[in-house]
Chimera marker file (.cmm) of the C-alpha trace (Angstrom):
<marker_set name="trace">
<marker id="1" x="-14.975" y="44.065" z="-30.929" r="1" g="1" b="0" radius="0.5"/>
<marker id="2" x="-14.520" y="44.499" z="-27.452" r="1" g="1" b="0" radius="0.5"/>
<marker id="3" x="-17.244" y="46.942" z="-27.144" r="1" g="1" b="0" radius="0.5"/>
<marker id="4" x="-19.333" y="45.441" z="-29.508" r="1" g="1" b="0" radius="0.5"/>
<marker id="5" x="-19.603" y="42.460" z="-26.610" r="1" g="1" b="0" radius="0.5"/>
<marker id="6" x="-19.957" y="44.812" z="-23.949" r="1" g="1" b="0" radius="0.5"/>
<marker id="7" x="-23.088" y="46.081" z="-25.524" r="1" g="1" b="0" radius="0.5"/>
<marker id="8" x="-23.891" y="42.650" z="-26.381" r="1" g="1" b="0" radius="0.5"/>
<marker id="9" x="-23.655" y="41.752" z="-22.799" r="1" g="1" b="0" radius="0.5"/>
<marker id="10" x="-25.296" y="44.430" z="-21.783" r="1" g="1" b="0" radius="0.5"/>
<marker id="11" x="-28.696" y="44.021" z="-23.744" r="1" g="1" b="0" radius="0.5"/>
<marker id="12" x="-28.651" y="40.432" z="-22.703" r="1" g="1" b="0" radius="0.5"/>
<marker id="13" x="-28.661" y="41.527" z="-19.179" r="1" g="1" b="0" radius="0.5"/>
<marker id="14" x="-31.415" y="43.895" z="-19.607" r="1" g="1" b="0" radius="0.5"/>
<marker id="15" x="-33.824" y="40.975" z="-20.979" r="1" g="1" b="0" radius="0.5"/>
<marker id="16" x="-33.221" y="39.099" z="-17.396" r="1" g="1" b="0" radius="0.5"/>
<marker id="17" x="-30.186" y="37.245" z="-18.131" r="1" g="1" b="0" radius="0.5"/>
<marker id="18" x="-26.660" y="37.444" z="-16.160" r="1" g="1" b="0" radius="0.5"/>
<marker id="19" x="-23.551" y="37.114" z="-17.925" r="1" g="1" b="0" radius="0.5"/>
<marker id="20" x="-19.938" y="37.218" z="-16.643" r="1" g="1" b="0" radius="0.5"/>
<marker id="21" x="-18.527" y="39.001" z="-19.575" r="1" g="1" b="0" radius="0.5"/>
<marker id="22" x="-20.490" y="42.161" z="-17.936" r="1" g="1" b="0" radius="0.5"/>
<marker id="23" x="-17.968" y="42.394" z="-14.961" r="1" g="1" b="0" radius="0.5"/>
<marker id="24" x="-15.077" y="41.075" z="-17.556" r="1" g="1" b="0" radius="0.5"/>
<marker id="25" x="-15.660" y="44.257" z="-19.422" r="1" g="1" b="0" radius="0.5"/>
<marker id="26" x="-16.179" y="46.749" z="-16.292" r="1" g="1" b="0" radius="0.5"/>
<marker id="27" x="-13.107" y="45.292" z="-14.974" r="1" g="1" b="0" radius="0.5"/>
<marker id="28" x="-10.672" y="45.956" z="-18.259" r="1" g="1" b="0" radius="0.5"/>
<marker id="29" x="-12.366" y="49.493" z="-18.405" r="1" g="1" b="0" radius="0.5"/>
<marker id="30" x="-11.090" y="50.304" z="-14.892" r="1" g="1" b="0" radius="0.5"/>
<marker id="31" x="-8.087" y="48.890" z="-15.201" r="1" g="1" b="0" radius="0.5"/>
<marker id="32" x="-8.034" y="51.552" z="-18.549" r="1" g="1" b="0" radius="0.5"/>
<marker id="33" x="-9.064" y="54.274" z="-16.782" r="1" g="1" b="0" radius="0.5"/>
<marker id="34" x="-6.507" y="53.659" z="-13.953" r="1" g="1" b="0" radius="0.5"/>
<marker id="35" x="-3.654" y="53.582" z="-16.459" r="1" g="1" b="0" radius="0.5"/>
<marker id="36" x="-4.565" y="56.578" z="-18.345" r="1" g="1" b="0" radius="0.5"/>
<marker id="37" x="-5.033" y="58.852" z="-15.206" r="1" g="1" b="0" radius="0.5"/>
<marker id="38" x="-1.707" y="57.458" z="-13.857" r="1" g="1" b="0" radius="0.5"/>
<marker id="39" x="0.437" y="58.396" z="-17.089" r="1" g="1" b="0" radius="0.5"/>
<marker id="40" x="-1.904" y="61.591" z="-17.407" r="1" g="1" b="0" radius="0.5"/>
<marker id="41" x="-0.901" y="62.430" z="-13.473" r="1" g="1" b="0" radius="0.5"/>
<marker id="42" x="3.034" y="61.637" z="-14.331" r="1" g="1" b="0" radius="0.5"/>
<marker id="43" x="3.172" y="63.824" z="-18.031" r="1" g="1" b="0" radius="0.5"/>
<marker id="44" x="1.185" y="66.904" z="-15.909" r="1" g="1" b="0" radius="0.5"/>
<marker id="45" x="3.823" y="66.210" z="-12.468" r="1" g="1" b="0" radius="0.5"/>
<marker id="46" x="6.872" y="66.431" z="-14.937" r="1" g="1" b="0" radius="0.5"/>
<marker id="47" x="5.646" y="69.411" z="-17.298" r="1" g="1" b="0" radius="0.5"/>
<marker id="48" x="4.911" y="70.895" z="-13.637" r="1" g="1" b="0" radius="0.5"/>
<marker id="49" x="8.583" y="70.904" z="-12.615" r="1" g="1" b="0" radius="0.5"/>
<marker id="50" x="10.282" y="71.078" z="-15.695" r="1" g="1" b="0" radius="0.5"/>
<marker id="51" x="10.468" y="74.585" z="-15.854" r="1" g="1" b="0" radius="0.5"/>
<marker id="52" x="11.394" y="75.538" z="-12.023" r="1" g="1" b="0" radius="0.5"/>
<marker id="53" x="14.531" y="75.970" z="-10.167" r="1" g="1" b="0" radius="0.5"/>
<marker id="54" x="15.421" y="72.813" z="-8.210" r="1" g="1" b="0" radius="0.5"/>
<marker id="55" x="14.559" y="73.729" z="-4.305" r="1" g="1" b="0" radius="0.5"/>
<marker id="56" x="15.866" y="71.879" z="-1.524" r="1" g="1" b="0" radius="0.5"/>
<marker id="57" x="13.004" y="69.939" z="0.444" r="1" g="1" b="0" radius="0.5"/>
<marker id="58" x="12.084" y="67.616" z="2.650" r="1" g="1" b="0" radius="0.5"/>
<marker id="59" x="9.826" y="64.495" z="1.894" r="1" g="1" b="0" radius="0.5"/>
<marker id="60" x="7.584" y="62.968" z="4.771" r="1" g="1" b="0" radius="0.5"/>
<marker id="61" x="5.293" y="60.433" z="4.208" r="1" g="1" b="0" radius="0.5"/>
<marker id="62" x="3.717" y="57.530" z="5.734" r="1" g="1" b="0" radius="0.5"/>
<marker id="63" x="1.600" y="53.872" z="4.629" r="1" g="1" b="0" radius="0.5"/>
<marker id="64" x="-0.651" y="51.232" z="5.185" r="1" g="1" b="0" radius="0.5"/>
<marker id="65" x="-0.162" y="47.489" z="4.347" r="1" g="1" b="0" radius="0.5"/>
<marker id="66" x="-3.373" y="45.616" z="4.954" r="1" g="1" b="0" radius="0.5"/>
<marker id="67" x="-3.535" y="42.336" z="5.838" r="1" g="1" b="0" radius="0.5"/>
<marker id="68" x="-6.791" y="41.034" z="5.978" r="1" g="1" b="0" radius="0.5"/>
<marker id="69" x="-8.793" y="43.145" z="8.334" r="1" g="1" b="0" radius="0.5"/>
<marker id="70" x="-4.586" y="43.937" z="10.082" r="1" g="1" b="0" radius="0.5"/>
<marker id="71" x="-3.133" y="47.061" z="9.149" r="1" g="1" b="0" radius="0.5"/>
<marker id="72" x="0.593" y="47.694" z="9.291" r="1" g="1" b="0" radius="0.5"/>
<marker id="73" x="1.435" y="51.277" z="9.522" r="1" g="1" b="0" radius="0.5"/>
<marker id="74" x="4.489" y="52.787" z="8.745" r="1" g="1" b="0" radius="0.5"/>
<marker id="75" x="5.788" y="56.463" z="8.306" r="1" g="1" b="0" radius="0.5"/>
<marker id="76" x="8.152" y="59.289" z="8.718" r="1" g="1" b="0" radius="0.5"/>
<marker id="77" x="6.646" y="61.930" z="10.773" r="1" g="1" b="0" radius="0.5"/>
<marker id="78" x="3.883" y="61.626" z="13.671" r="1" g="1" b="0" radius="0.5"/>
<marker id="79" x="1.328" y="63.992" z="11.328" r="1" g="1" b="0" radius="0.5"/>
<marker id="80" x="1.603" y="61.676" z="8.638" r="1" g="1" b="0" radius="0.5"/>
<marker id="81" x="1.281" y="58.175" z="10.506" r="1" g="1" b="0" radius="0.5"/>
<marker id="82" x="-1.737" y="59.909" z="12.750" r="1" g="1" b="0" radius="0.5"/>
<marker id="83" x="-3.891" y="61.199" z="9.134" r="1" g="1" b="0" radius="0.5"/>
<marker id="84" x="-2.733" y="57.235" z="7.938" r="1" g="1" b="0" radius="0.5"/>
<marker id="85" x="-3.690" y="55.755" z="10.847" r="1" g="1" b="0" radius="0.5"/>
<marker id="86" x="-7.060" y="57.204" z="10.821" r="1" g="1" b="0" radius="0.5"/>
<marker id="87" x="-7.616" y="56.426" z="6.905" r="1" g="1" b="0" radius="0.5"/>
<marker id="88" x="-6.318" y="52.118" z="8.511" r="1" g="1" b="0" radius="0.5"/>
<marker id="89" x="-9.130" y="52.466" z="11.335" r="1" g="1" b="0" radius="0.5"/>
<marker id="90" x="-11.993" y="53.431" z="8.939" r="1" g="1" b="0" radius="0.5"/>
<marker id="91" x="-10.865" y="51.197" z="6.569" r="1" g="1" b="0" radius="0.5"/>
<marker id="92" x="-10.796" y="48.353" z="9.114" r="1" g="1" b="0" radius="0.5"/>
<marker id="93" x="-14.062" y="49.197" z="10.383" r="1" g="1" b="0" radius="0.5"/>
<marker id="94" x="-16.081" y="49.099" z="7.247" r="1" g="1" b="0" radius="0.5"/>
<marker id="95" x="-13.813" y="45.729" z="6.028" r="1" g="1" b="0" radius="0.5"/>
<marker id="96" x="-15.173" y="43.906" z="9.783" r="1" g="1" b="0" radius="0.5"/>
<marker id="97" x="-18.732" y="45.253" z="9.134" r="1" g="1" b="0" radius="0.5"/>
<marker id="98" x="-18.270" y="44.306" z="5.492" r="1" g="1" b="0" radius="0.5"/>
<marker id="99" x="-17.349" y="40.411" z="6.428" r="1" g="1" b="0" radius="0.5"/>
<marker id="100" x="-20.144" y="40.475" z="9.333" r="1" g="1" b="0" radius="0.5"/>
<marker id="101" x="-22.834" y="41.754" z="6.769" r="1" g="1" b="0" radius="0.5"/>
<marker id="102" x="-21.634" y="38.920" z="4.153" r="1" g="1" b="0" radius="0.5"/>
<marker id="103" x="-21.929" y="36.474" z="6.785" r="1" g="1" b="0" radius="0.5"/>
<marker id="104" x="-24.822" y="37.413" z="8.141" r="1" g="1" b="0" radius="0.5"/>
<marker id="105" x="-26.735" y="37.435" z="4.406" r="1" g="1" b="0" radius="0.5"/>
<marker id="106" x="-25.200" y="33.566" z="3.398" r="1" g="1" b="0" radius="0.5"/>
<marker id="107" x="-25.705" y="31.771" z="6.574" r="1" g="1" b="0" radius="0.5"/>
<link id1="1" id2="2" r="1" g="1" b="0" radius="0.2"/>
<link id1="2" id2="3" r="1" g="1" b="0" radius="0.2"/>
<link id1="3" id2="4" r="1" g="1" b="0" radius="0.2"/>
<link id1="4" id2="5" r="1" g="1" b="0" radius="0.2"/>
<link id1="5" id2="6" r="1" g="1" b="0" radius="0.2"/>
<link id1="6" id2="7" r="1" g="1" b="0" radius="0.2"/>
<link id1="7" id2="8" r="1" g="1" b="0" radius="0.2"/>
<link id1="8" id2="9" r="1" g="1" b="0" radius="0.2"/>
<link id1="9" id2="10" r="1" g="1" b="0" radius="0.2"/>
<link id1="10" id2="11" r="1" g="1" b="0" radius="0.2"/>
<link id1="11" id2="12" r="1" g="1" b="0" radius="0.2"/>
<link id1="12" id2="13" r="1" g="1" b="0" radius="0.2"/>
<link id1="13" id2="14" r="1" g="1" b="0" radius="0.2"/>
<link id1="14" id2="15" r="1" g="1" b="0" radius="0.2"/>
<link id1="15" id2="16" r="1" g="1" b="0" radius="0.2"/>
<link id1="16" id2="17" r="1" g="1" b="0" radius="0.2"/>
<link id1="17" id2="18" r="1" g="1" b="0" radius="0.2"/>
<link id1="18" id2="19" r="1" g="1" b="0" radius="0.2"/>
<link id1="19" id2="20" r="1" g="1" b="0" radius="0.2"/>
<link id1="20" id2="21" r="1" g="1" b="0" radius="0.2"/>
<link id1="21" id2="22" r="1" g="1" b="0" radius="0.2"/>
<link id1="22" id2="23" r="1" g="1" b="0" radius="0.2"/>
<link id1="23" id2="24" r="1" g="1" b="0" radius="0.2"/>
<link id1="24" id2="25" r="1" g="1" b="0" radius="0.2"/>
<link id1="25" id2="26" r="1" g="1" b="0" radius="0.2"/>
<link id1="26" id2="27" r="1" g="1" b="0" radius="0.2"/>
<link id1="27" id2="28" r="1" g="1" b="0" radius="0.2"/>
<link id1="28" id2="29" r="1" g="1" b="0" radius="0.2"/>
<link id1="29" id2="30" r="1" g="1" b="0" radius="0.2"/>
<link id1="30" id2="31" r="1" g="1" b="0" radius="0.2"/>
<link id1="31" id2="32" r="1" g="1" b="0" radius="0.2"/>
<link id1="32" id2="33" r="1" g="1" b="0" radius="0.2"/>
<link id1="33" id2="34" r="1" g="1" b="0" radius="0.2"/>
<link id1="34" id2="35" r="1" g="1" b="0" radius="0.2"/>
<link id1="35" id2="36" r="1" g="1" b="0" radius="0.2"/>
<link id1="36" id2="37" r="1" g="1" b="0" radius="0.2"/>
<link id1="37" id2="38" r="1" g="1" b="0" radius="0.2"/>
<link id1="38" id2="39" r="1" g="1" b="0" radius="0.2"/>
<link id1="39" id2="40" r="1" g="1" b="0" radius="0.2"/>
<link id1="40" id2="41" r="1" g="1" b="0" radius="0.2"/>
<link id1="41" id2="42" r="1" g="1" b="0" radius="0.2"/>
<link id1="42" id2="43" r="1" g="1" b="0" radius="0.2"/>
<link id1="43" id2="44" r="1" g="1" b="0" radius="0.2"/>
<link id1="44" id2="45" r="1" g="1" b="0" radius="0.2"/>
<link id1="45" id2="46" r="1" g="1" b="0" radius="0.2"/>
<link id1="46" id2="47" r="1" g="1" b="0" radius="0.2"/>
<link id1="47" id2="48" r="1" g="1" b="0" radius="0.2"/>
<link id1="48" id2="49" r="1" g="1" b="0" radius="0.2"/>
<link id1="49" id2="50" r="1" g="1" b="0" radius="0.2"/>
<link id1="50" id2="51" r="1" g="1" b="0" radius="0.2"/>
<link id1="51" id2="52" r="1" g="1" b="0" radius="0.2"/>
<link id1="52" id2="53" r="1" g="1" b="0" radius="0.2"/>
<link id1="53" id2="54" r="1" g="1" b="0" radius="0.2"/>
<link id1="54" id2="55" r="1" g="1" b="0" radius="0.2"/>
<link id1="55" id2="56" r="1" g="1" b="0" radius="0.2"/>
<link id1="56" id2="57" r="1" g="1" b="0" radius="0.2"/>
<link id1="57" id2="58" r="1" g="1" b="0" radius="0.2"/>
<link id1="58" id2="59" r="1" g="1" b="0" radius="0.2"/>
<link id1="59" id2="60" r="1" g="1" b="0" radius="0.2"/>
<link id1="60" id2="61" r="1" g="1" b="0" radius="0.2"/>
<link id1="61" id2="62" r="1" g="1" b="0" radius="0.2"/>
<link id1="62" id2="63" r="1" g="1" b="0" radius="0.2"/>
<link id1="63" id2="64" r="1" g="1" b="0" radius="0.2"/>
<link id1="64" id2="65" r="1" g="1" b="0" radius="0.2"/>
<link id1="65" id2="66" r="1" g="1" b="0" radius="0.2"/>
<link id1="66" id2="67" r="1" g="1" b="0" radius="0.2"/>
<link id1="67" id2="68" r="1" g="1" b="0" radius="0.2"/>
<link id1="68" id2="69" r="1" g="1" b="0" radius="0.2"/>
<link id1="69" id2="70" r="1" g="1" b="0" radius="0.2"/>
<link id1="70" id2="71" r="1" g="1" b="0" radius="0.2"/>
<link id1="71" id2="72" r="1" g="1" b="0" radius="0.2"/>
<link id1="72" id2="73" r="1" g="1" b="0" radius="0.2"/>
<link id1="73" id2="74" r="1" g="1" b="0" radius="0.2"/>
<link id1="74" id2="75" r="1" g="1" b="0" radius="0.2"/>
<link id1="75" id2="76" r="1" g="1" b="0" radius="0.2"/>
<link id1="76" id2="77" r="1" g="1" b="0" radius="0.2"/>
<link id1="77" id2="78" r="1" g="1" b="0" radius="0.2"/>
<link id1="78" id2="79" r="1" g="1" b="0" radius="0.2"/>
<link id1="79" id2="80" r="1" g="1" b="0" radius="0.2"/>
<link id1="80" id2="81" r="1" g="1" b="0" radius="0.2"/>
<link id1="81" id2="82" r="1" g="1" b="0" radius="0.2"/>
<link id1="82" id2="83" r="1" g="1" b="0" radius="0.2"/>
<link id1="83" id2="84" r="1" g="1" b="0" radius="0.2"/>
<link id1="84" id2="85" r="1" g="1" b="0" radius="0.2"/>
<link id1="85" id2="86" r="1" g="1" b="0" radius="0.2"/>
<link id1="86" id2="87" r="1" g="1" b="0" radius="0.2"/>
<link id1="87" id2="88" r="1" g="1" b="0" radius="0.2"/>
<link id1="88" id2="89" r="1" g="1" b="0" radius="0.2"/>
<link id1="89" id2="90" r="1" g="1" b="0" radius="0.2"/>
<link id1="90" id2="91" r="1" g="1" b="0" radius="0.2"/>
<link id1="91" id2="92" r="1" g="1" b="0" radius="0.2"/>
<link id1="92" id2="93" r="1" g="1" b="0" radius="0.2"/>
<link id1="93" id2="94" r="1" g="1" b="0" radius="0.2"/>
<link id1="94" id2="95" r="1" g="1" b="0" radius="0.2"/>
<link id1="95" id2="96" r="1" g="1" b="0" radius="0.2"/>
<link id1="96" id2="97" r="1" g="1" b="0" radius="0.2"/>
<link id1="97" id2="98" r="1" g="1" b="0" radius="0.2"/>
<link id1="98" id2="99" r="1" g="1" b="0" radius="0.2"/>
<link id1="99" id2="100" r="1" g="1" b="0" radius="0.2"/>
<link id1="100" id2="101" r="1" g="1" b="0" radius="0.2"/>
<link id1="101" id2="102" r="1" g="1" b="0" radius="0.2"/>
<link id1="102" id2="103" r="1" g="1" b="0" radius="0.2"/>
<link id1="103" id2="104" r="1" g="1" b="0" radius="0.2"/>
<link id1="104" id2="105" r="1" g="1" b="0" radius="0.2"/>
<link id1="105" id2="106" r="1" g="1" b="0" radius="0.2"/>
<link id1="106" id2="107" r="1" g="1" b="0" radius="0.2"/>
</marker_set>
């Protein structure tokens, strides 16, 4: 049913007329895709270790919380909040030109 009205949708959009069930659909399928590869990555990372002798390690790690066009940057080693940091500043850069672009179109 569900991709009986995505096709639906789709040849209506093809003659010239929009319709909202278009993005509806893309949006479940992502959302679909995003949960299988997640489970898919957790099955393959726990058949991956199942077999191996446990190994004393250490974890390091850092983040990014973005607030609006704001990152907050947090971490446990200098390599990893410099490589995050880098991935905030692009990010940042392309939201601000992003927002100017938008504005710039609907004044």
């Amino acid at each position: 049913m569900f991709i009986k009205n995505a096709v639906s949708s789709l040849v209506w959009r093809a003659r010239g007329k929009m319709d909202a069930s278009v993005f509806y659909a893309l949006g479940i399928a992502l959302v679909a895709v995003g949960i299988i590869i997640i489970v898919t990555a957790i099955i393959l990372a726990s058949m991956r270790d199942a077999g191996k002798e446990k190994v004393k390690g250490k974890v390091k790690g850092a983040g990014v919380i973005m607030i609006g066009p704001i990152p907050i940057i947090f971490g446990t080693d200098k390599k990893s909040v410099k490589a995050v940091l880098a991935l905030a500043l692009a990010l940042t850069i392309t939201l601000v030109i992003a927002m100017a672009i938008y504005y710039w179109l609907l004044r």
